[in-house]
C-alpha positions as CSV (number, residue, x, y, z in Angstrom):
1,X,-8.0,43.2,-10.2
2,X,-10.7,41.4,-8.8
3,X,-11.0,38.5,-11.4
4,X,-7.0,38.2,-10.1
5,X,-7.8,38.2,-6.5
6,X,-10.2,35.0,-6.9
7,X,-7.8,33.1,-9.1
8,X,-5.4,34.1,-5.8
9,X,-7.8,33.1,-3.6
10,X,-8.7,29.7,-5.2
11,X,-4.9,28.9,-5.7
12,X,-4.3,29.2,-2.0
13,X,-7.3,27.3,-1.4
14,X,-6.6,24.5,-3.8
15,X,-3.0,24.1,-2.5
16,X,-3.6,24.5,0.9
17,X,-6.3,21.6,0.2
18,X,-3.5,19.4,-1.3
19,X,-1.1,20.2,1.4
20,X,-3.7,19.2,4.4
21,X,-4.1,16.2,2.1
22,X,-1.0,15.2,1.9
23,X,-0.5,15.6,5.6
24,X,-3.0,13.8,7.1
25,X,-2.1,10.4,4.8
26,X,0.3,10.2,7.9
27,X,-1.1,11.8,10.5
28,X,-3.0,8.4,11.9
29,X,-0.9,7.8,15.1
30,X,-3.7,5.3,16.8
31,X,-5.1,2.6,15.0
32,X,-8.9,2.9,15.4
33,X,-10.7,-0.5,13.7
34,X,-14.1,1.7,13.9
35,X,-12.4,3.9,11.6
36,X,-10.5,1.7,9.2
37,X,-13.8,-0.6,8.8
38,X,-14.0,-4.2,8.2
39,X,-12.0,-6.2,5.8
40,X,-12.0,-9.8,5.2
41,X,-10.0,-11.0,2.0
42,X,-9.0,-14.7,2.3
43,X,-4.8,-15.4,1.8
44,X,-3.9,-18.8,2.1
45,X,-1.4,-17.5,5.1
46,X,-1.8,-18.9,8.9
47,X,-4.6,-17.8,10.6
48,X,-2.4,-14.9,12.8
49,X,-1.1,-13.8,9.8
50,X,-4.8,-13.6,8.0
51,X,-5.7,-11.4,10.8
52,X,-3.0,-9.2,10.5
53,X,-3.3,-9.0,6.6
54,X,-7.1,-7.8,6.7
55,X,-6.6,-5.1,9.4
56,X,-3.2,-3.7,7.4
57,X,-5.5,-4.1,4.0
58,X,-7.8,-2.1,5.9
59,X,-4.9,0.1,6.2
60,X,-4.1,0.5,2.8
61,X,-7.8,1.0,1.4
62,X,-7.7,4.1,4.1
63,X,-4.6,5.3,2.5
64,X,-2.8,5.2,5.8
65,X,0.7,3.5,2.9
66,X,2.9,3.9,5.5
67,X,1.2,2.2,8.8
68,X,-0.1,-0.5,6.0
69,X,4.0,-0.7,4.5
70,X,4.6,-1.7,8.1
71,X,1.6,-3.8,9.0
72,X,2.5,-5.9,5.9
73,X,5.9,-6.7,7.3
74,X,4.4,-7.8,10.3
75,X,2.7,-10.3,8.3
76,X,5.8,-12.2,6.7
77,X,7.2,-12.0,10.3
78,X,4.1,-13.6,11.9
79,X,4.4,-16.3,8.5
80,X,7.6,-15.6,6.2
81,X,5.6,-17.9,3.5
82,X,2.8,-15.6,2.9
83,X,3.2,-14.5,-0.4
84,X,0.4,-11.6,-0.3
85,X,2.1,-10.2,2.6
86,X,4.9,-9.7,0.5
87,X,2.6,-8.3,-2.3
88,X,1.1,-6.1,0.4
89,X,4.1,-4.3,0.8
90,X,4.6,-3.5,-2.4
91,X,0.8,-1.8,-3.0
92,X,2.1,0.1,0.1
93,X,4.7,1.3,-1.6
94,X,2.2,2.0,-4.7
95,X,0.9,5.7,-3.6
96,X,-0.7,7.0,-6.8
97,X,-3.0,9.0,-4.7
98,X,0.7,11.2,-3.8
99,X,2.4,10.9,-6.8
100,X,2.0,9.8,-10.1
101,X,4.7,6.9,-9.9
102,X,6.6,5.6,-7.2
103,X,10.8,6.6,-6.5
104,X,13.1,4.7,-7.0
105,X,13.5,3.9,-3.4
106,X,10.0,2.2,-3.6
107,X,10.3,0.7,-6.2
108,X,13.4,-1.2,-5.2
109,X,11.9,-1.6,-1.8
110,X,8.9,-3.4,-3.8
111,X,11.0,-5.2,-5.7
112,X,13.2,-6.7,-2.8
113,X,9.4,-7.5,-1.0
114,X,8.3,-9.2,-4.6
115,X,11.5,-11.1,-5.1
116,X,11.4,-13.1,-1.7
117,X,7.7,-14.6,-3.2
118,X,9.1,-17.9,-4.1
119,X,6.4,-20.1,-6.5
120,X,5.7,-22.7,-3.5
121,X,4.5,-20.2,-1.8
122,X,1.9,-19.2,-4.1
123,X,-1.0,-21.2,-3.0
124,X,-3.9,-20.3,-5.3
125,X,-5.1,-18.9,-9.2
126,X,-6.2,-15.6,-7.2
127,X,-2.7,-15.0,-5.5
128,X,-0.7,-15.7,-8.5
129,X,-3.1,-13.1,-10.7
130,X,-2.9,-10.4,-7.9
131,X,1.3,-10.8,-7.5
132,X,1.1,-10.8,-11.5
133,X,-0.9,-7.7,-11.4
134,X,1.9,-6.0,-9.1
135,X,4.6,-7.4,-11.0
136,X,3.7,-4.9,-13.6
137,X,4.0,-2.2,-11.7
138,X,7.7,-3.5,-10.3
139,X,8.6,-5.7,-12.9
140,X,11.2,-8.2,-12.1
141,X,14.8,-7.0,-12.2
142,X,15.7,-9.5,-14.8
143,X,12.4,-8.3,-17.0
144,X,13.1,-7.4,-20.3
């Protein structure tokens, strides 16, 4: 009996764990930069747009997907040609912390995001590698 009370006891525990988890990956309703951290990663986007990318980037690397889903669109509303907003959105949409793969609501969200990226808008080596590193993950409608 007791040997099935601790193997009780630690399955409430390890679920209740996941649950809080799982909770508080949306439960940031003020953006506090102390928080987040610092995070500079040069886009070839306009400098509004740059600023807006690192603080939602910051957003991602803190897992806050949702809050960083939506701080990506910001970006390609602040400049519509900047291709790693686009592939922002998608790694938003790429919560393998949650779930092992992403529905098949994200993944046609991603998809839509990844299909605006037209190739004049991909400015540099390192942008092209990281939206071909994505595109694996939501390959292209017409992929094989």
């Amino acid at each position: 009996m007791a040997t099935f009370t601790r193997m009780l006891t630690f399955a409430i525990l390890f679920w209740d764990g996941i649950v809080m988890a799982d909770g508080n990956h949306h439960a940031a309703s003020d953006i506090d930069q102390e928080k987040l951290g610092k995070v500079h990663f040069p886009v070839s986007c306009s400098s509004a747009a740059q600023t807006q990318f690192d603080k939602a980037l910051a957003m991602l690397h803190s897992f806050w997907y949702d809050k960083a889903e939506k701080a990506f669109q910001q970006v390609i509303s602040t400049d519509p040609n900047c291709a790693m907003g686009y592939w922002g959105i998608a790694m938003s949409l790429y919560q393998q912390l949650w779930a092992t793969t992403p529905t098949v609501e994200e993944v046609q969200r991603a998809s839509d995001a990844l299909a605006q990226v037209q190739p004049a808008m991909i400015k540099t080596a390192r942008e092209k590698a990281y939206l071909d590193a994505i595109a694996i993950i939501y390959p292209p409608a017409d992929s094989p």
